[in-house]
C-alpha positions in Angstrom: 5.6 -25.2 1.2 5.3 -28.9 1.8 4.1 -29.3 -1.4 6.9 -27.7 -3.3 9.2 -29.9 -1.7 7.5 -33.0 -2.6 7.4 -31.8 -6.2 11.0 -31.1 -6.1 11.6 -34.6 -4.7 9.3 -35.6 -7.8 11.3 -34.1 -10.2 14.2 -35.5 -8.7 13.9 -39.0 -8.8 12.3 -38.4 -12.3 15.7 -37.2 -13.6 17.2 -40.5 -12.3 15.3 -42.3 -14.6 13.9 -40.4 -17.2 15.4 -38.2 -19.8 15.4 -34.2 -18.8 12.7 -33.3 -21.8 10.5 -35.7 -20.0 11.1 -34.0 -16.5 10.0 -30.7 -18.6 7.2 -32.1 -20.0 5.8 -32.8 -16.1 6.7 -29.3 -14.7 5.2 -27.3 -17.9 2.4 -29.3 -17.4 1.7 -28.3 -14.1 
């Protein structure tokens, strides 16, 4: 449970910064 928080957090602060294809990129790749 934790550790679909964290990845949420992840994706998150990933979105500030990065564009959303490269946010896709991560979670597809997981």
């Amino acid at each position: 449970m934790k550790k679909i928080l964290i990845l949420l957090l992840l994706i998150a602060f990933s979105s500030s910064y990065a564009q959303e294809d490269e946010v896709k990129k991560v979670v597809f790749d997981l």
